[in-house]
LUMRODREN-65507 format. One record per residue (C-alpha): residue in three letters; x, y, z. Coordinates in Angstrom, 1 decimal. Last residue first. Layout:
{atom "Ala" {X Y Z}},
...
This chain:
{atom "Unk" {122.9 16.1 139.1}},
{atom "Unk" {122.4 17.4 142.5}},
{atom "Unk" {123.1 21.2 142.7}},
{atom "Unk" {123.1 22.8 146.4}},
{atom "Unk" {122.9 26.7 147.2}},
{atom "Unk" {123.8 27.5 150.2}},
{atom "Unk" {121.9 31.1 151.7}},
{atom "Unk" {123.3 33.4 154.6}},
{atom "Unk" {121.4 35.6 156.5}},
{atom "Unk" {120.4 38.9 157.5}},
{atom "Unk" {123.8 40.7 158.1}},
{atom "Unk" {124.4 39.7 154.5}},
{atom "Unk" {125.8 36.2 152.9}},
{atom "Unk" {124.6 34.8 149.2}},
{atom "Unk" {124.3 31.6 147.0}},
{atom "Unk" {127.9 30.2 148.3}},
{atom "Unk" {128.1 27.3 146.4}},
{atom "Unk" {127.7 23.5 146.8}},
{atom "Unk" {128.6 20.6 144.0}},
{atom "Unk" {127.2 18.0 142.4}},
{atom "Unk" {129.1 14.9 141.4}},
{atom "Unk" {127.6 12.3 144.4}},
{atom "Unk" {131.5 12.4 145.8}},
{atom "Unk" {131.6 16.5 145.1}},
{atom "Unk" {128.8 17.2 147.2}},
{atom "Unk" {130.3 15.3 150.1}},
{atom "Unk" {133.3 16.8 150.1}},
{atom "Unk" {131.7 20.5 149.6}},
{atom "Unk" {129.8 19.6 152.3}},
{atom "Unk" {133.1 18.4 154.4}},
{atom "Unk" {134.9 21.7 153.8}},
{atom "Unk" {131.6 23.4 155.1}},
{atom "Unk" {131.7 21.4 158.2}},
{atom "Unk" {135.2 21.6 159.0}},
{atom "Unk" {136.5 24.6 160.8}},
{atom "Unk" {136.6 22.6 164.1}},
{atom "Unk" {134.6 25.1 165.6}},
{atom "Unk" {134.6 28.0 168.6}},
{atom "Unk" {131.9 30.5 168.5}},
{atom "Unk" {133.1 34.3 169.4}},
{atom "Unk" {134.7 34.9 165.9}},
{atom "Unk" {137.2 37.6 165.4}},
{atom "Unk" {138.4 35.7 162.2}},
{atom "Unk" {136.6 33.5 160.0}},
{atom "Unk" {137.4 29.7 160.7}},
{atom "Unk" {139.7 27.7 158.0}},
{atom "Unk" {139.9 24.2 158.9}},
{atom "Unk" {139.5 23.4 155.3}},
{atom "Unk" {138.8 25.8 152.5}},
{atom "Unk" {135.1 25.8 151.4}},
{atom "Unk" {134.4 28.9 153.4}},
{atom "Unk" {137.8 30.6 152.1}},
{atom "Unk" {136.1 32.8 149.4}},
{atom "Unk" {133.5 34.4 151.6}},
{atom "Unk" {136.1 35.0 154.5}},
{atom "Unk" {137.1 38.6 153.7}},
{atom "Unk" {133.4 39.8 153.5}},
{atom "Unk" {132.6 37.8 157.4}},
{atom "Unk" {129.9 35.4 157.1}},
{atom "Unk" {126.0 36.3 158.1}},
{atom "Unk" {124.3 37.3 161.0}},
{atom "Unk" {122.2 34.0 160.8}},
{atom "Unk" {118.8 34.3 159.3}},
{atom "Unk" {118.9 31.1 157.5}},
{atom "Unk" {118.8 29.9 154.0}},
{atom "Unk" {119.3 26.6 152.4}},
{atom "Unk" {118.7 26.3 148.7}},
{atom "Unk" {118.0 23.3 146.8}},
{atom "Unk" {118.7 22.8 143.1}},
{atom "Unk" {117.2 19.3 141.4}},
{atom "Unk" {118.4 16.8 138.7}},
{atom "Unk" {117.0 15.3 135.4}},
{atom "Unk" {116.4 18.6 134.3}},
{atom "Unk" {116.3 21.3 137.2}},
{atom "Unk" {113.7 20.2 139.7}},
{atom "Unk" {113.4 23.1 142.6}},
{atom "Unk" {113.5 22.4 146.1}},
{atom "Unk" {113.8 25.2 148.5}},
{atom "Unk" {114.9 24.7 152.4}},
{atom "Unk" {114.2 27.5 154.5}},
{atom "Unk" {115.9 27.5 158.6}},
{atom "Unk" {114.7 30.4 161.1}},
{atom "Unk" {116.0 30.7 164.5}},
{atom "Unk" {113.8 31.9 166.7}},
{atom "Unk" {115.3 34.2 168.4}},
{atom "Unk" {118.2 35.6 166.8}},
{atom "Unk" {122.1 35.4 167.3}},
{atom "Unk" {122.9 33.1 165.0}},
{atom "Unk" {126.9 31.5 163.9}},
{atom "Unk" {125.3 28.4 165.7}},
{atom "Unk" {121.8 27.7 164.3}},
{atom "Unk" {122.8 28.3 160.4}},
{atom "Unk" {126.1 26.1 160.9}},
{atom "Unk" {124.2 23.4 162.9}},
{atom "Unk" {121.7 23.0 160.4}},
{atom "Unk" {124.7 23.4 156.9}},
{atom "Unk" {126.7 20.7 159.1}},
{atom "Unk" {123.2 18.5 159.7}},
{atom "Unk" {122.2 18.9 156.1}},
{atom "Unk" {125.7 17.2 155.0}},
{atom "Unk" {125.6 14.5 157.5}},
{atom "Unk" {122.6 13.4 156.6}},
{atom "Unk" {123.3 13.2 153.1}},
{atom "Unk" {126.6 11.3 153.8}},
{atom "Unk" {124.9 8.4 156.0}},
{atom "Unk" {121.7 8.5 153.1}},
{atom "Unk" {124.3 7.9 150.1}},
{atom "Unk" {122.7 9.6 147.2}},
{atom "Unk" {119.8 8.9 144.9}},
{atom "Unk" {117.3 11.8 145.6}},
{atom "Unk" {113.7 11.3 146.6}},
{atom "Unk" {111.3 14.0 146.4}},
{atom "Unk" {107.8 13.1 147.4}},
{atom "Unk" {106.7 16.4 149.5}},
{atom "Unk" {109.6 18.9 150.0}},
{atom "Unk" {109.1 21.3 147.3}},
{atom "Unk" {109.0 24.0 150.1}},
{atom "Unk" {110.3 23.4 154.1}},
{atom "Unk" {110.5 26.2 156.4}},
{atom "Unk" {111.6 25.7 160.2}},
{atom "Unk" {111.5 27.5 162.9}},
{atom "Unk" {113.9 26.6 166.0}},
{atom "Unk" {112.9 27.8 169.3}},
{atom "Unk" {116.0 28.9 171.5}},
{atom "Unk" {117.8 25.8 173.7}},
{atom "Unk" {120.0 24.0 170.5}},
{atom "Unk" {120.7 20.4 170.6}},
{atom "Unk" {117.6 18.9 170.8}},
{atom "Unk" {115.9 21.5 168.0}},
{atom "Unk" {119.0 20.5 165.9}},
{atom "Unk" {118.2 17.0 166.4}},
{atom "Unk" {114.6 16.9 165.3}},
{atom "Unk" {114.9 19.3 162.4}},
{atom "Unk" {118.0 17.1 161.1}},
{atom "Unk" {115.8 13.6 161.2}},
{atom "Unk" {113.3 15.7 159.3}},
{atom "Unk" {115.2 16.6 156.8}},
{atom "Unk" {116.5 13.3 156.1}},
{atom "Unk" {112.8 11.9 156.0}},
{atom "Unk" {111.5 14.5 153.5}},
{atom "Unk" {115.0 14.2 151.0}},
{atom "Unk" {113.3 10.8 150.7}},
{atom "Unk" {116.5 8.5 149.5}},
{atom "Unk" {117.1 6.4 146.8}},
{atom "Unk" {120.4 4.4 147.0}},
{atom "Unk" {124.0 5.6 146.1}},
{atom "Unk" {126.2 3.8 148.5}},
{atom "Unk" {129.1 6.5 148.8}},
{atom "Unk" {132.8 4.9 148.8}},
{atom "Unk" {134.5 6.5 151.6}},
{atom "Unk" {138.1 5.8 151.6}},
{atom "Unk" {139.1 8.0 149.4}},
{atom "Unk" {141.9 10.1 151.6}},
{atom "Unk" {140.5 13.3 152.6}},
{atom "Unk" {136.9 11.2 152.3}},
{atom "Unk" {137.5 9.4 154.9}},
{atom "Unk" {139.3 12.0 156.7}},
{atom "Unk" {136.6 13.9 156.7}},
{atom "Unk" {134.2 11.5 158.0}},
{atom "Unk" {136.7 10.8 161.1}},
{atom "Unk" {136.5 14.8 161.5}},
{atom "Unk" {133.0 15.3 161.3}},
{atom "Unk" {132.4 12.3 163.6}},
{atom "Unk" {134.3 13.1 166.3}},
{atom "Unk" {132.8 17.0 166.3}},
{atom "Unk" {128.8 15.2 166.0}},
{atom "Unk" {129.8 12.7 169.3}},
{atom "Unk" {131.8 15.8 171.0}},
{atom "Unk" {128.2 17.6 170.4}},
{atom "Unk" {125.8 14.5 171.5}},
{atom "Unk" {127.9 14.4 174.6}},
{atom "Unk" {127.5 18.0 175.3}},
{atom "Unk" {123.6 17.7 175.0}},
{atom "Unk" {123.4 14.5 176.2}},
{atom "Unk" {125.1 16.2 179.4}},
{atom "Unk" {122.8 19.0 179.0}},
{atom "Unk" {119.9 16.8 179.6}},
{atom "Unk" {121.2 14.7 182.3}},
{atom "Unk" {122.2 18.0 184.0}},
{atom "Unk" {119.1 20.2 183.9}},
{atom "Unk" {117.8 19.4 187.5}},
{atom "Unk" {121.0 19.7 189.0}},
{atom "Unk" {120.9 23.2 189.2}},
{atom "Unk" {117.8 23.2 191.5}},
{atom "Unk" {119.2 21.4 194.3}},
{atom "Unk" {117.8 18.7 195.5}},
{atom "Unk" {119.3 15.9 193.1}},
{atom "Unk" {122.5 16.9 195.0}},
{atom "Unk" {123.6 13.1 194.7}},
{atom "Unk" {127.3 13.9 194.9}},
{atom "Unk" {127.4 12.0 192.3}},
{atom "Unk" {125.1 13.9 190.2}},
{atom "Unk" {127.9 16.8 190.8}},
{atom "Unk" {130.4 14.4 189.7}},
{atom "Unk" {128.9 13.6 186.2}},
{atom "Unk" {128.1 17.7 185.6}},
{atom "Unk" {131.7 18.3 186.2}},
{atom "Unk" {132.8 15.3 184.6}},
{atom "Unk" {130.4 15.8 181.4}},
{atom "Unk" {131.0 19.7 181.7}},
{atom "Unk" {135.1 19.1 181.7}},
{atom "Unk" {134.3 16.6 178.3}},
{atom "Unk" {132.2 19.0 176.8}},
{atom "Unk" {134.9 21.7 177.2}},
{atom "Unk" {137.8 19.5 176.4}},
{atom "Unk" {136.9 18.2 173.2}},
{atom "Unk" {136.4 21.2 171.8}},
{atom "Unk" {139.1 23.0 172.9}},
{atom "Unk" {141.2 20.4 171.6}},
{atom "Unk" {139.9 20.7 168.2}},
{atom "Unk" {140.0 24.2 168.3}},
{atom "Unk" {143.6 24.0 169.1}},
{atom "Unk" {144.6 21.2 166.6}},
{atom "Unk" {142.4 22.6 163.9}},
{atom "Unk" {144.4 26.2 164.2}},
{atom "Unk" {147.8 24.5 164.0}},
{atom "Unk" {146.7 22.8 160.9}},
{atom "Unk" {145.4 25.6 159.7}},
{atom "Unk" {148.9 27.4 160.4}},
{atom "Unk" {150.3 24.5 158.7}},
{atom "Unk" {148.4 25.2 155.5}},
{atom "Unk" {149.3 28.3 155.8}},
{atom "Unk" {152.7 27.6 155.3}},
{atom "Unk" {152.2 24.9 152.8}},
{atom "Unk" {150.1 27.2 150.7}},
{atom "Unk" {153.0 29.9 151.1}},
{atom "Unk" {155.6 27.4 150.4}},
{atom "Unk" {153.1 26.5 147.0}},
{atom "Unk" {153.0 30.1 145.9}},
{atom "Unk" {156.6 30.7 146.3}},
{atom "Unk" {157.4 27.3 144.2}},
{atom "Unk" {155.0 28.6 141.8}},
{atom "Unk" {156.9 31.9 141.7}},
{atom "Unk" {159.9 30.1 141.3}},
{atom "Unk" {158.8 28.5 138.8}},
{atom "Unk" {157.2 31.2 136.4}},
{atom "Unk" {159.8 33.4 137.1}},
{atom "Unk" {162.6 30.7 135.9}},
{atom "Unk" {160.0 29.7 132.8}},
{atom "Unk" {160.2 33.5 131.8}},
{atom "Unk" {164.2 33.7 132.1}},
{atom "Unk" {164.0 29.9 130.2}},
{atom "Unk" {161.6 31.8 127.0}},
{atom "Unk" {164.0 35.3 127.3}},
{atom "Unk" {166.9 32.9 127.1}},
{atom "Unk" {165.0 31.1 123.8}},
{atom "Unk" {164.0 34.5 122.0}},
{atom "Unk" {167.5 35.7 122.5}},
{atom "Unk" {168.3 32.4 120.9}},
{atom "Unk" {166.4 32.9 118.1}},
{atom "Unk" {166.7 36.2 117.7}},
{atom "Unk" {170.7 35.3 117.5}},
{atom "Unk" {170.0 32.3 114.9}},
{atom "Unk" {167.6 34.3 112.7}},
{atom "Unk" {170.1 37.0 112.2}},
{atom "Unk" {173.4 34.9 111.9}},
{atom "Unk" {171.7 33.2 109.3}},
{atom "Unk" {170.9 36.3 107.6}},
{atom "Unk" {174.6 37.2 108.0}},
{atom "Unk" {175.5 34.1 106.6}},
{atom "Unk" {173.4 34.9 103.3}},
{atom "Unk" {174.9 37.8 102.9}},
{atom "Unk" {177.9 35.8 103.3}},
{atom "Unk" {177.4 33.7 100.6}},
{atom "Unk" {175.9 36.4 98.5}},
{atom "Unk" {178.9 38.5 97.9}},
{atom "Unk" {178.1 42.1 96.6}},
{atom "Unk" {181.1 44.6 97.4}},
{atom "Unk" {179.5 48.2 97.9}},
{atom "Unk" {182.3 51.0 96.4}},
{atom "Unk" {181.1 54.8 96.1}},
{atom "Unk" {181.9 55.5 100.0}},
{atom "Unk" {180.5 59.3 99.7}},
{atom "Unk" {178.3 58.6 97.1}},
{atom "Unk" {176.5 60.0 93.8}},
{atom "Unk" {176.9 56.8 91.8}},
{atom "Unk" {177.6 53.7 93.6}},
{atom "Unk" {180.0 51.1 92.2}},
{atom "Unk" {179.4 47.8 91.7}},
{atom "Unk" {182.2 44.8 92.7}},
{atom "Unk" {181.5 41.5 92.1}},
{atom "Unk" {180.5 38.2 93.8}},
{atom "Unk" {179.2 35.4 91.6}},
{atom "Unk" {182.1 33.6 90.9}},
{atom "Unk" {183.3 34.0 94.4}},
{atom "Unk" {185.1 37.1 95.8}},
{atom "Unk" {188.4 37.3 97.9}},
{atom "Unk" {190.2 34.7 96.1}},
{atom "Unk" {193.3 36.6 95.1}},
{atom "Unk" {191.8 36.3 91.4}},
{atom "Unk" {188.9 37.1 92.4}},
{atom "Unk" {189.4 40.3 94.3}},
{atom "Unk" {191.3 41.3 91.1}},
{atom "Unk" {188.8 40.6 88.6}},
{atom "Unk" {186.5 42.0 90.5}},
{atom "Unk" {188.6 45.4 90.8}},
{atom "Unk" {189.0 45.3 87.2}},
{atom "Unk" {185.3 45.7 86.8}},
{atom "Unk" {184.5 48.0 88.8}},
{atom "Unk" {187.5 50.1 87.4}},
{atom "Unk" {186.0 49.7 84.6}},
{atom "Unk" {182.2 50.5 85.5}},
{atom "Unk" {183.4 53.5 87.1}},
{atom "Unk" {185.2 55.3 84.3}},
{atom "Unk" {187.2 57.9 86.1}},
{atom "Unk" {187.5 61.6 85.4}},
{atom "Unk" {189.9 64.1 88.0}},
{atom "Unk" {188.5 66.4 90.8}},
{atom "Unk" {190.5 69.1 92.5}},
{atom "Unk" {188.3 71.2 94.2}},
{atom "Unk" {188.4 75.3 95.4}},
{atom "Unk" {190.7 76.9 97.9}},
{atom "Unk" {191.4 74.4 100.7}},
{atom "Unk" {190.6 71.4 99.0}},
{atom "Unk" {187.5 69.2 98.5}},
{atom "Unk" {187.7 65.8 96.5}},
{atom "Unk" {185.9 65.4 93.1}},
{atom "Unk" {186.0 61.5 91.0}},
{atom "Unk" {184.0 62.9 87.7}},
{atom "Unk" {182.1 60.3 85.7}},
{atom "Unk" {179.7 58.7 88.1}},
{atom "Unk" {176.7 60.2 87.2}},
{atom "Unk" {177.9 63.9 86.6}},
{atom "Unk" {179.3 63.3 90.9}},
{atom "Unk" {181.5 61.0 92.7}},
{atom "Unk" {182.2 62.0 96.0}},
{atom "Unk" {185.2 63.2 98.1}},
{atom "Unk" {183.8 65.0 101.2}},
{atom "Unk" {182.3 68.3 102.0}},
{atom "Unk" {181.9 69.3 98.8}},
{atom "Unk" {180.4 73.4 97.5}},
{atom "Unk" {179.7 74.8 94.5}},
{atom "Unk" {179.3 71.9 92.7}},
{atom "Unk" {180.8 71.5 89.4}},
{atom "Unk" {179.2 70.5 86.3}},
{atom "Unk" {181.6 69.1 83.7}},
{atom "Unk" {182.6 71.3 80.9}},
{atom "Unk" {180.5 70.9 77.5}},
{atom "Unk" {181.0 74.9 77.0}},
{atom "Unk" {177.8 75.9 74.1}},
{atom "Unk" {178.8 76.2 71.0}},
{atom "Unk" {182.5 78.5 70.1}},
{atom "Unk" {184.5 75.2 70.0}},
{atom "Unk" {182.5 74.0 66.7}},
{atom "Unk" {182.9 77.5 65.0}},
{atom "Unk" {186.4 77.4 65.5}},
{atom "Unk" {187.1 73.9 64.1}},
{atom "Unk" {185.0 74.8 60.9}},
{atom "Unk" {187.0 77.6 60.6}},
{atom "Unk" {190.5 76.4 61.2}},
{atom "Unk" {191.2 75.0 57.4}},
{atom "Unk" {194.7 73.3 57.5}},
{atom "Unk" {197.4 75.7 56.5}},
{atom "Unk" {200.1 73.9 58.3}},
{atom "Unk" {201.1 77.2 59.5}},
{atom "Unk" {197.0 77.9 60.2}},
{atom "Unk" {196.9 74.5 61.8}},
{atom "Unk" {199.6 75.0 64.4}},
{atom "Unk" {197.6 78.5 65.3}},
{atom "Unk" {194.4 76.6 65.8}},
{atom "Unk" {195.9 73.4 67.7}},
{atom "Unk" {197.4 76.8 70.2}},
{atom "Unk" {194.0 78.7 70.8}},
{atom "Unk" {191.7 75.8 71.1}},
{atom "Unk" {194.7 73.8 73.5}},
{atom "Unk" {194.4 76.8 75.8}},
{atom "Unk" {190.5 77.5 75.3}},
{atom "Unk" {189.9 73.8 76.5}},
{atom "Unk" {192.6 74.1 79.8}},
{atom "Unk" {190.7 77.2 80.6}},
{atom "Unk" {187.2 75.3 80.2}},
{atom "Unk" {188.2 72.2 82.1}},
{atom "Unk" {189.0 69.2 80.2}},
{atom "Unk" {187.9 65.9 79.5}},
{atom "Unk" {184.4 66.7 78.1}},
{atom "Unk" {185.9 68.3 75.4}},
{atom "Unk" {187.2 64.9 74.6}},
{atom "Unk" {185.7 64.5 70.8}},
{atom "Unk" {186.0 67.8 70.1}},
{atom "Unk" {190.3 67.4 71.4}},
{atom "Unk" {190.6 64.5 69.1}},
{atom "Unk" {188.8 65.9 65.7}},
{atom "Unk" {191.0 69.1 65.9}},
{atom "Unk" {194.2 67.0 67.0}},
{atom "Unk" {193.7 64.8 63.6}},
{atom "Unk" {193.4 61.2 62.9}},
{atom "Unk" {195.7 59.2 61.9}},
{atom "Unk" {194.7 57.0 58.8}},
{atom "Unk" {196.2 54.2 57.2}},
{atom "Unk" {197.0 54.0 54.2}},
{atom "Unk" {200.4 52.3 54.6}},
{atom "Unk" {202.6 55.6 53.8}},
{atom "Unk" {200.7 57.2 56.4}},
{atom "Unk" {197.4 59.5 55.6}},
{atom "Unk" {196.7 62.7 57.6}},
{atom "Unk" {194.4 63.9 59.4}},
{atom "Unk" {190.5 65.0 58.4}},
């Protein structure tokens, strides 16, 4: 029980102290200070037994590992180990104190904030983690504001791309475009000079007055012919430059789709020496309101089209009216040999001629239909092109 001082007081006794830590020591280090408090007490003739029997119950030692490949904390956080050579040396700490005076230290020498503190981790290699808010907080920060930015240069390295490949896309528009250009100028010039060497030719021969010979029997009807031709190549191309640049305001007036046809019928079977057959359905009574200059002109391009890029006898034409709503469809066949498969999506495009083509052209007509079209708000497609023909399909609103 101890003993008592000359105050009262208390001090309590080695068998009492050395129970109490058990846990302190190691087992040899326990039996050592067992065996030697038990012989002091038997000369002081304190009772051992009790003390005995409370040292012979189960060994409260520490658990240690067989095995530590670094210095760890282990039992919870009690026991600081650290591998040697020939075993472990390991000593007992009380983590939360030492936790706690570190705090108080790091705060003190203004390290941590008033909320920051030290915790200790049980069970691991590097058993210290300092908590400090503010800057867990500027690390997030730091986070956001580097995907953000990384975000933004991949955003500017996309936009870069995307430029430069529309400004790739445009110089190759340009480029072709002046290849067109260069296309239309020759064909154009061809054009115009063919008819106009016939005219002289055929002009001088007449001249000549060989009225008779045989050949020149034919001349004042081919040079209409030819003249009509430069007449309809001029006027494609001023018309498309009208409305190139919005010049031409369309008169929108009622018009008998009957009489317009027929006005092309009769000057395509002028112009063109094989028979001409023509099909007309839905015809009778249907008026559209259009501009009658630019309607004519649009079903003399698809006539002259279907009769010159043709190599059958007779040439067959079919227009096909159909009402649609408050509009109509019409559909304008032929039996042509049909446009080229890599040209299909260029036939609107203009002065663009198919390749490998025999008959020479401005490469203008379809370009101006789709003009036209697109002035009374309707528009042209491409219905469907074999080797037996080609249809247009036209949608008036």
């Amino acid at each position: 029980d101890g003993l008592q001082d000359e105050r009262g007081l208390r001090v309590e006794g080695l068998q009492r102290q050395v129970l109490r830590r058990r846990g302190a020591f190691t087992a040899a280090d326990f039996a050592f200070l067992r065996d030697r408090i038990a012989a002091l007490s038997t000369r002081a003739e304190a009772p051992v037994d009790a003390f005995l029997a409370r040292c012979a119950e189960a060994d409260a030692a520490p658990p240690v590992p067989a095995a530590q490949a670094a210095p760890a904390l282990i039992d919870a956080g009690r026991w600081y180990v650290e591998p040697l050579e020939d075993g472990l040396a390991g000593l007992r700490v009380d983590l939360p104190a030492e936790a706690a005076a570190l705090t108080d230290e790091m705060r003190a020498r203004g390290l941590l904030g008033a909320a920051d503190l030290v915790r200790p981790l049980p069970e691991a290699p590097l058993p210290v983690e300092v908590q400090v808010p503010a800057f867990a907080e500027a690390r997030d920060q730091a986070e956001q504001a580097f995907r953000f930015k990384s975000a933004l240069l991949i955003a500017c390295g996309l936009l870069v791309l995307c430029v430069v490949g529309l400004v790739a896309a445009d110089a190759r528009r340009r480029r072709r475009y002046v290849e067109l250009k260069g296309d239309f100028v020759s064909a154009v010039s061809h054009e115009l000079r063919t008819p106009l060497a016939s005219i002289r030719l055929m002009a001088e021969t007449l001249e000549r007055r060989l009225t008779g010979e045989t050949r020149a029997r034919d001349y004042p009807a081919r040079i209409v012919g030819e003249v009509d031709r430069l007449g309809f190549l001029v006027e494609n191309i001023l018309s498309f430059n009208r409305l190139d640049k919005g010049r031409w305001v369309a008169r929108a007036q009622p018009v008998s789709l009957g009489a317009v046809l027929d006005q092309v019928r009769e000057a395509l079977t002028d112009a063109f020496e094989r028979p001409i057959e023509w099909q007309q359905q839905g015809i009778d009574g249907r008026t559209l309101t259009a501009d009658p200059e630019l309607l004519l002109l649009l079903f003399t391009n698809l006539a002259r089209n279907a009769a010159t890029y043709n190599n059958r006898d007779p040439i067959r034409i079919t227009v096909d009216v159909q009402s649609m709503g408050a509009g109509c469809r019409i559909r304008f066949s032929d039996n042509g040999r049909g446009i080229p498969a890599g040209a299909v999506r260029h036939v609107f495009t203009e002065f663009y001629r198919a390749p490998r083509t025999a008959e020479r052209g401005s490469g203008l007509g379809l370009a101006l239909c789709d003009r036209i079209m697109a002035l009374h708000r309707g528009r042209i497609t491409l219905a469907k092109t074999s080797p037996a023909g080609t249809t247009f399909e036209l949608r008036f609103p």
